[in-house]
C-alpha positions, 0 to 999 in steps of 0.5 A, spaced: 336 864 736 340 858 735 347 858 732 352 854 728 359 852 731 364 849 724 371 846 725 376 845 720 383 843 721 390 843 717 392 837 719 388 831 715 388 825 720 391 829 725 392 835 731 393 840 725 392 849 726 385 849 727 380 854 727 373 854 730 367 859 728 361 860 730 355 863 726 351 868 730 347 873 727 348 872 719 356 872 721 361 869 722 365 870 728 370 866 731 369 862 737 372 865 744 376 860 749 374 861 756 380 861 761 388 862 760 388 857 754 386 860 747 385 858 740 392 854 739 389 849 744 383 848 741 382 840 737 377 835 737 378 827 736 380 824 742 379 825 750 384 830 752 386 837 754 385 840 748 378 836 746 375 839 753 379 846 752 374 847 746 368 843 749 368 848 755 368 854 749 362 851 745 358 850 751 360 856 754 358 860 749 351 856 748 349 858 755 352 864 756 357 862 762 362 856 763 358 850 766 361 845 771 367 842 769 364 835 769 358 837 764 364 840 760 367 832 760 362 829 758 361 833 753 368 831 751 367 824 751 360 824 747 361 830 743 368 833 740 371 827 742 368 823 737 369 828 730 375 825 727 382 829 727 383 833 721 376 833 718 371 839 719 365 838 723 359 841 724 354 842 730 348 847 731 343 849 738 339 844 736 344 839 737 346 840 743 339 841 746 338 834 744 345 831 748 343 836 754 336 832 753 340 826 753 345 827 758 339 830 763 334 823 762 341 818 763 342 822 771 335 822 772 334 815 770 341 814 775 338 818 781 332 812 779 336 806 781 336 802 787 342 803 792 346 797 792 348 795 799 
Protein backbone atom coordinates (compact mmCIF):
# COMPACT_ATOMS: atom_id res chain seq x y z
CA UNK A 1 0.00 0.00 0.00
CA UNK A 2 1.59 3.18 -0.87
CA UNK A 3 1.99 6.32 1.54
CA UNK A 4 2.33 10.05 1.37
CA UNK A 5 4.89 11.78 3.39
CA UNK A 6 4.01 16.10 3.50
CA UNK A 7 6.07 18.68 5.07
CA UNK A 8 5.24 22.21 6.20
CA UNK A 9 7.32 24.58 8.14
CA UNK A 10 6.75 27.89 9.98
CA UNK A 11 9.80 29.33 8.94
CA UNK A 12 9.23 30.86 5.05
CA UNK A 13 12.50 30.68 3.37
CA UNK A 14 14.05 29.39 6.48
CA UNK A 15 15.01 26.29 9.12
CA UNK A 16 11.44 27.29 10.97
CA UNK A 17 9.50 24.49 13.47
CA UNK A 18 8.79 21.90 11.29
CA UNK A 19 6.18 19.02 11.20
CA UNK A 20 6.46 15.93 9.06
CA UNK A 21 3.02 13.57 8.37
CA UNK A 22 2.75 10.56 6.99
CA UNK A 23 -0.38 9.40 5.40
CA UNK A 24 -0.85 5.69 5.87
CA UNK A 25 -4.22 3.71 6.14
CA UNK A 26 -6.70 6.94 5.41
CA UNK A 27 -4.82 8.59 8.51
CA UNK A 28 -2.40 11.08 9.32
CA UNK A 29 0.32 10.26 11.52
CA UNK A 30 3.37 11.86 12.13
CA UNK A 31 6.61 10.70 10.96
CA UNK A 32 8.56 8.64 13.57
CA UNK A 33 12.58 9.63 13.48
CA UNK A 34 14.98 6.80 13.83
CA UNK A 35 17.63 7.09 16.17
CA UNK A 36 18.64 9.56 19.15
CA UNK A 37 17.31 12.73 17.18
CA UNK A 38 13.78 13.40 17.19
CA UNK A 39 11.12 15.84 15.20
CA UNK A 40 12.94 19.36 16.31
CA UNK A 41 15.93 17.92 14.26
CA UNK A 42 14.02 17.39 11.07
CA UNK A 43 14.45 20.15 7.95
CA UNK A 44 14.82 20.00 4.48
CA UNK A 45 16.36 22.35 1.76
CA UNK A 46 20.20 21.84 2.14
CA UNK A 47 22.85 18.97 2.40
CA UNK A 48 22.99 18.90 6.30
CA UNK A 49 22.30 17.18 9.59
CA UNK A 50 19.05 17.86 9.96
CA UNK A 51 17.89 17.14 5.77
CA UNK A 52 19.73 13.47 6.54
CA UNK A 53 17.83 13.13 9.99
CA UNK A 54 14.79 13.10 7.97
CA UNK A 55 15.82 11.51 4.63
CA UNK A 56 16.79 8.59 6.97
CA UNK A 57 12.81 8.74 8.55
CA UNK A 58 11.38 8.75 5.22
CA UNK A 59 13.05 6.02 3.78
CA UNK A 60 13.07 4.25 7.08
CA UNK A 61 9.49 4.11 7.20
CA UNK A 62 9.39 3.21 3.36
CA UNK A 63 11.30 -0.02 4.04
CA UNK A 64 10.13 -0.75 7.26
CA UNK A 65 14.20 -0.55 8.63
CA UNK A 66 16.95 2.20 8.71
CA UNK A 67 18.82 1.51 5.09
CA UNK A 68 22.53 2.25 4.97
CA UNK A 69 23.86 5.65 5.80
CA UNK A 70 25.18 5.94 2.40
CA UNK A 71 21.50 5.30 0.83
CA UNK A 72 20.23 7.93 3.42
CA UNK A 73 22.84 10.33 1.71
CA UNK A 74 21.98 10.25 -1.40
CA UNK A 75 18.72 10.59 -0.64
CA UNK A 76 19.47 13.68 0.95
CA UNK A 77 21.30 15.18 -1.76
CA UNK A 78 18.76 14.41 -4.77
CA UNK A 79 15.62 14.35 -2.68
CA UNK A 80 14.92 16.55 0.50
CA UNK A 81 17.83 18.52 0.00
CA UNK A 82 16.22 20.03 -2.78
CA UNK A 83 12.39 21.12 -1.24
CA UNK A 84 13.10 24.66 -0.63
CA UNK A 85 12.98 25.89 3.20
CA UNK A 86 10.12 26.87 4.60
CA UNK A 87 7.86 25.59 1.70
CA UNK A 88 5.61 22.38 2.14
CA UNK A 89 6.67 19.70 -0.05
CA UNK A 90 4.95 16.32 -0.93
CA UNK A 91 6.40 12.96 -1.60
CA UNK A 92 4.32 9.58 -1.92
CA UNK A 93 5.69 5.73 -2.67
CA UNK A 94 5.70 5.78 -6.04
CA UNK A 95 8.21 8.59 -6.06
CA UNK A 96 10.73 7.14 -4.26
CA UNK A 97 10.37 3.68 -5.99
CA UNK A 98 10.92 5.78 -9.01
CA UNK A 99 14.52 7.71 -7.15
CA UNK A 100 15.48 4.14 -5.93
CA UNK A 101 14.97 2.82 -9.65
CA UNK A 102 17.09 5.55 -10.62
CA UNK A 103 19.64 5.34 -7.80
CA UNK A 104 19.99 1.21 -8.79
CA UNK A 105 20.68 2.01 -12.96
CA UNK A 106 23.30 4.84 -11.91
CA UNK A 107 25.46 1.81 -9.60
CA UNK A 108 24.75 -0.50 -12.32
CA UNK A 109 26.03 1.54 -15.03
CA UNK A 110 29.01 2.59 -12.66
CA UNK A 111 29.86 -1.36 -11.89
CA UNK A 112 29.72 -1.29 -16.16
CA UNK A 113 32.55 1.15 -16.53
CA UNK A 114 36.19 0.06 -17.30
CA UNK A 115 38.49 0.28 -14.60
CA UNK A 116 41.09 2.80 -15.24
CA UNK A 117 44.66 1.83 -14.83
Amino acid sequence: MGKTYAGYSDGYGTRGPCVVLVLARERWEALAVPGPHDSADVWWGDGGSGALVLASAILADHFGYVPPADLCRQFTWDVVGRWPQGWSWRLDTPAIDAWLDRVAARATRLARRPQQP
